[in-house]
N, C-alpha and C positions, 0 to 999 in steps of 0.2 A: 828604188823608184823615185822619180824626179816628184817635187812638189810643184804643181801648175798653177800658174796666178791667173784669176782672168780679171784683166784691167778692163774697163768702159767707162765712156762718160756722156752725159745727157747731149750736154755741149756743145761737145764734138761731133757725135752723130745729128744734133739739128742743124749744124753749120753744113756737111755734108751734103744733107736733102736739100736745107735752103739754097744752097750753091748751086743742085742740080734743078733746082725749080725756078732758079731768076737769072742763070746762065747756060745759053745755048751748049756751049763747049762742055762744060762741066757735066752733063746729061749723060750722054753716051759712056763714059769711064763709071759712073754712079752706077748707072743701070744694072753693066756688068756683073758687079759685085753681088755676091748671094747675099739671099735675104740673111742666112746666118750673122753676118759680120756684124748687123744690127743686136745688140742687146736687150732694147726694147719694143716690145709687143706691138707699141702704136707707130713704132718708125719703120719696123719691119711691113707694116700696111699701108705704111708712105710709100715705099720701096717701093713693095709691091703696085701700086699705082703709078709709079713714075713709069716703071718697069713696062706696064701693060695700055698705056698711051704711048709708049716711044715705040712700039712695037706695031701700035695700030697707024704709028706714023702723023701722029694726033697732036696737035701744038701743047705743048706743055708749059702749064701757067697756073699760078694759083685758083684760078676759076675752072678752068679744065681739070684740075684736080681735086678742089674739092667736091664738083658734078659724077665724078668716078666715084670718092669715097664715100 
């Protein structure tokens, strides 16, 4: 049996959301992604938020988002 490493980093997943929260482009490819790929708990609920205003077709922006969460 293989030994699994599970790499994550804080970092890199707030660079992700912030990217998908202050760039139109970057949204849609973010969204996609399952909440899984997130490690942690409070970015999986970003996610989830980015996720469920692009869905409502809803402009998505720090204020829109933090009125969701």
């Amino acid at each position: 049996m293989e030994n699994e490493s599970v790499y994550f980093s804080a970092e890199a997943e707030r660079n992700v959301l912030g990217l998908a929260i202050n760039n139109e482009e970057c949204l849609k490819p973010v969204v996609e992604l399952k909440p899984d790929v997130f490690y942690y708990e409070n970015h999986k609920v970003i996610h989830q938020g980015l996720r469920a205003l692009a869905e409502e077709k809803n402009s998505v922006d720090l204020v829109t988002l933090s009125h969701w969460l």
